[in-house]
C-alpha positions in Angstrom: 0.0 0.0 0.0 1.4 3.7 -1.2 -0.4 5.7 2.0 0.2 4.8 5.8 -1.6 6.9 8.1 0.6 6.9 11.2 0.1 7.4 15.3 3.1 8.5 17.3 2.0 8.0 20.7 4.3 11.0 23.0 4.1 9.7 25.7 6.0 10.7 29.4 7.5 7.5 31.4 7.8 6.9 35.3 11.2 5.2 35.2 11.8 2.8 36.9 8.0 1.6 37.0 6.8 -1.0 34.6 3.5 -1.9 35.5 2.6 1.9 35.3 4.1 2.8 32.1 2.3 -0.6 30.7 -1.0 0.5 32.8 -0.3 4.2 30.6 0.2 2.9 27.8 -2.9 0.9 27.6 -4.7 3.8 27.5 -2.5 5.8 25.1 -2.7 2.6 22.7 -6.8 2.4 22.7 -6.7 6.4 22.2 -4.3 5.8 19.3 -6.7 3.2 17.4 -9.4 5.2 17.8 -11.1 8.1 16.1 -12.7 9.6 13.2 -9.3 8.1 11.3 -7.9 5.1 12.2 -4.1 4.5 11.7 -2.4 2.0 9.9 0.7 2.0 12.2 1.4 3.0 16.0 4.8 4.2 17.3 6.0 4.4 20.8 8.8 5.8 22.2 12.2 3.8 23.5 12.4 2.3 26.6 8.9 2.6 27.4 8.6 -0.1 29.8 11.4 1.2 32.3 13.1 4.1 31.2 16.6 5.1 31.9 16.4 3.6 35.3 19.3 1.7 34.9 21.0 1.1 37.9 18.1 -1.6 38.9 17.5 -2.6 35.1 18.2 -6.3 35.4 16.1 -6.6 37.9 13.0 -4.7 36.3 13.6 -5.8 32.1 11.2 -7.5 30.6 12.1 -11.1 30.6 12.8 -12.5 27.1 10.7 -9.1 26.3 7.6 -11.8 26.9 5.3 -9.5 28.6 5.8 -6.6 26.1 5.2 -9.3 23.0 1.9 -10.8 24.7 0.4 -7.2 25.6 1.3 -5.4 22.0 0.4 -8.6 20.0 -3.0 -9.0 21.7 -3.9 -5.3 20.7 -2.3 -5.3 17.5 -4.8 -8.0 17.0 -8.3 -6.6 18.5 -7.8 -3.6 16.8 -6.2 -4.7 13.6 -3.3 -2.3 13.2 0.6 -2.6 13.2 2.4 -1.2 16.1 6.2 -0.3 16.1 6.3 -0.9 19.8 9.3 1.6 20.6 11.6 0.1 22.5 11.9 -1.8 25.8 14.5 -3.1 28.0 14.7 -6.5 27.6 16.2 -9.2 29.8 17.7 -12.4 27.6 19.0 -15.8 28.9 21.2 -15.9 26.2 22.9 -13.3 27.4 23.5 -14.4 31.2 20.5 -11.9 31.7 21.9 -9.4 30.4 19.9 -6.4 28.7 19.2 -5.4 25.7 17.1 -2.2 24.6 14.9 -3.9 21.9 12.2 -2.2 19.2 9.6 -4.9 18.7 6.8 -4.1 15.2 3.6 -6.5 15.0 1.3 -6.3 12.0 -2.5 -6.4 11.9 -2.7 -9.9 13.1 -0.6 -9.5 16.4 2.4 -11.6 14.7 5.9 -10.5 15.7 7.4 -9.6 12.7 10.6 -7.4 13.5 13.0 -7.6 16.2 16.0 -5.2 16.8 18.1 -4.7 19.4 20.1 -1.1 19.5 23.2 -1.2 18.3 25.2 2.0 19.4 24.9 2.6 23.0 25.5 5.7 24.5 28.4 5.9 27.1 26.6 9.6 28.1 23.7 7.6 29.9 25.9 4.5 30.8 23.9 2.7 28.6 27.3 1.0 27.9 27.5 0.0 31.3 24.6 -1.6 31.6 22.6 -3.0 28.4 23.9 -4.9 25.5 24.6 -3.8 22.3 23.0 -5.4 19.5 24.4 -6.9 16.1 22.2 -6.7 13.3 20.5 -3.8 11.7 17.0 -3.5 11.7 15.2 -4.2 8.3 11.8 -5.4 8.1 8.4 -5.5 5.5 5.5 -3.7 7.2 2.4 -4.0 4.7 4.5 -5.0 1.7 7.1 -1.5 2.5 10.7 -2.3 3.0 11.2 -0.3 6.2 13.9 -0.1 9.0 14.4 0.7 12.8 17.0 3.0 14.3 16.8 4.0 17.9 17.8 7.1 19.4 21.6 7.7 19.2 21.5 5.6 16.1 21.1 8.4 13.6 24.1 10.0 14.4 25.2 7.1 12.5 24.6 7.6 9.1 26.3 4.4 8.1 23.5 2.8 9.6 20.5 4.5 7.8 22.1 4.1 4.5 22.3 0.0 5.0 19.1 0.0 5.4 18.4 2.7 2.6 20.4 0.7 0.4 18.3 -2.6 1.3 15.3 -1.1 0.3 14.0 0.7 3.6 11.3 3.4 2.7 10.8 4.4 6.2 12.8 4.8 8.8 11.4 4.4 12.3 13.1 6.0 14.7 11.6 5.7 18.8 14.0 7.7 21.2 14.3 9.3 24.3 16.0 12.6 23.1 17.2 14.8 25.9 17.0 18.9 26.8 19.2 20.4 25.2 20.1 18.5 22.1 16.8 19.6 19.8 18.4 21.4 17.1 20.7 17.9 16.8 17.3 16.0 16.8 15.3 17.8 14.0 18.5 18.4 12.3 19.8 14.4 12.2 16.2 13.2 11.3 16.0 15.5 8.4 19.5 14.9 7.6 18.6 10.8 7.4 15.4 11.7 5.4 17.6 13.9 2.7 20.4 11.3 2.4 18.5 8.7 1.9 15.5 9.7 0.0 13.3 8.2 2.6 10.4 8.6 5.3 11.4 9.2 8.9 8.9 8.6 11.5 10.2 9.5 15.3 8.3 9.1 18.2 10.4 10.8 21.0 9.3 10.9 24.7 8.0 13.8 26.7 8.6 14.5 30.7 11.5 14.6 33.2 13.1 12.2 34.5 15.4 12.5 37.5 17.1 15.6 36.1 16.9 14.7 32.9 14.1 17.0 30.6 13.1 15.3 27.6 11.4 17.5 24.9 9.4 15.1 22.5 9.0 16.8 19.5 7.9 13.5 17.9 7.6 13.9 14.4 7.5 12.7 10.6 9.8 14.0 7.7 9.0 13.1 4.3 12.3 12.4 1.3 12.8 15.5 0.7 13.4 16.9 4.2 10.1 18.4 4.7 9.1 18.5 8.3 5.3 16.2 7.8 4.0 16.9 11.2 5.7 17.7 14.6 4.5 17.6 18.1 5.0 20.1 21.1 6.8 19.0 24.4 3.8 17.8 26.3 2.4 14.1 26.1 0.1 13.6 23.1 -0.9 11.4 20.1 1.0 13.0 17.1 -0.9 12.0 13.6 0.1 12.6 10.0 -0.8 10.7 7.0 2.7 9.4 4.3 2.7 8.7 0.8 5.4 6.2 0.2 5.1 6.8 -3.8 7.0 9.8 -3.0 10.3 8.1 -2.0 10.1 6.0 -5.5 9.6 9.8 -7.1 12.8 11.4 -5.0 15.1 8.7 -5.7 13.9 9.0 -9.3 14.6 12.8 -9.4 17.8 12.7 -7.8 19.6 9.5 -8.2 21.8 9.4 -5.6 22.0 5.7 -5.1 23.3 5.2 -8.8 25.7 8.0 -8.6 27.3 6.4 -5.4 31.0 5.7 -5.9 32.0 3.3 -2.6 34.8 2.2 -4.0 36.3 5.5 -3.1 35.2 6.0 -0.2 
């Protein structure tokens, strides 16, 4: 399908409390689905479940990300919509029990069809200390679209975007928790992945404080050629917008960047 009309649900996160951000975003989710205009695809933000509470996050993750799977799949399924479920920290045998901080997207049915675990941590927030870095990128079909998932520090990798450009990705979903005072590097690296790449980017950032940490959402959805779609405020809300994906075939036609590429220089 050419037209996704999309749901970023903004939502602010009591870290350190999973059965309340679950409890809040229950209600966020049924908001979401509902409506005069029912969306296609939900986003929530990273690390949803817990936030950045990370001294106690072995101890709080989401086992084998189990709970997170059950509860999105089951409303992915009543309501009949895919949901990029943000992030969440997840807790994995395989790992000893250690962490990783995981995006999770489930299509109409409640399937599980992506799974990506972040792959740059960010030494500012110790995530480095505490999660586990993941090792594959994010690529995925969501209604037939090639798509990808980045999360947060991710695109200031621009290596990263392009893989996934390069495999086909028409959208780029991007759930973050993107700090005070760091908003002029937010809007600017989204629209700067859009450009690049000739694709959509849809970023669902959180809202609230945490500790003293301020976090400005600003959620919002850039088309291929850089234009800002829709953007949210700072306070919690349900961003909407609608995306035309037949515009990324008509950008990469105009300018063809992709063909013009000379890696073996560089």
């Amino acid at each position: 399908m050419n037209k996704l009309k999309l749901a970023l649900i903004q939502m602010d996160i009591h870290a350190g409390h999973p059965d309340d951000n679950f409890e809040r975003l229950a209600a966020l989710l049924e908001r979401a689905a509902g409506g005069e205009s029912k969306p296609d695809v939900i986003v929530v933000p990273e690390m949803w479940n817990t936030g950045y509470e990370l001294a106690r996050i072995r101890e709080i993750a989401d086992a084998e990300g189990a709970r997170t799977i059950d509860f999105i799949s089951s409303f992915s399924r009543k309501h009949g919509v895919n949901v990029v479920a943000g992030s969440v920290a997840a807790s994995r045998a395989a790992l000893g029990g250690g962490v990783t901080n995981t995006s999770y997207a489930f299509d109409r049915t409640g399937s599980l069809i992506a799974e990506y675990a972040k792959i740059h941590l960010f030494k500012l927030m110790d995530e480095h200390l505490h999660l586990e870095a993941g090792e594959r990128p994010g690529r995925f079909e969501l209604e037939g679209v090639p798509a990808g998932a980045m999360i947060c520090y991710d695109i200031r990798f621009p290596e990263l975007a392009r893989k996934l450009a390069l495999d086909g990705a028409k959208v780029l979903f991007v759930p973050a928790e993107w700090p005070h005072p760091r908003l002029h590097h937010w809007r600017t690296l989204l629209q700067a992945r859009a450009i690049e790449n000739q694709m959509y980017v849809v970023a669902c950032n959180r809202s609230g404080t945490s500790g003293e940490t301020r976090f400005f959402g600003h959620s919002m959805v850039v088309d291929p050629c850089g234009e800002i779609v829709a953007e949210a405020g700072e306070e919690e809300t349900i961003l909407r917008a609608e995306i035309d994906l037949s515009l990324t075939d008509e950008v990469r036609g105009r300018i063809p960047v992709f063909e013009d590429r000379r890696p073996s220089l560089y």
